[in-house]
Residue, then its C-alpha position, 0 to 999 in steps of 0.5 A: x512513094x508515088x510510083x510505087x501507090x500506082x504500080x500496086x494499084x495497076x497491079x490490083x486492077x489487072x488481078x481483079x480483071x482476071x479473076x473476073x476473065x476466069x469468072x466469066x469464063x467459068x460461067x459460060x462453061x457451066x452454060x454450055x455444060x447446061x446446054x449441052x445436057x439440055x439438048x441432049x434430052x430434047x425431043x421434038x414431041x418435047x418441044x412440040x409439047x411445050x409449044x402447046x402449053x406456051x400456047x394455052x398460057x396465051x389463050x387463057x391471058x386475059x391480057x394476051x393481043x396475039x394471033x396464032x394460027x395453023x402450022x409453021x415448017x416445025x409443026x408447031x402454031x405460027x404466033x403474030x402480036x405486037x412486036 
């Protein structure tokens, strides 16, 4: 009876461990699905404009201790703070 409680219990364990295997699986699927759809749509005048916007986010914090100066290689503002 034993024997038979510990080879159901292993037998559970190692469904339980696929299910969660397909699981994850599943969701690094939708991920790259997401990304790939994502990068498709992206432009650099896209990125550049949301680089601007994440920059006036910063100004406008008051509890923002950051630096942002001139122009890194991709055109967008290099940004120096507490790391």
């Amino acid at each position: 009876l034993k024997q038979e409680q510990e080879s159901l219990e292993y037998e559970f364990r190692l469904v339980t461990a696929q299910k969660e295997a397909e699981k994850v699986k599943i969701e690094a699927q939708g991920k790259a699905d997401a990304n790939k759809i994502l990068s498709a749509s992206l432009t650099d005048k896209i990125l550049q404009d949301k680089g601007i916007e994440a920059t006036i986010k910063l100004a406008e914090s008051p509890n923002s201790k950051v630096v942002v100066i001139g122009s890194g290689d991709s055109g967008m503002p290099i940004i120096l703070g507490n790391q």
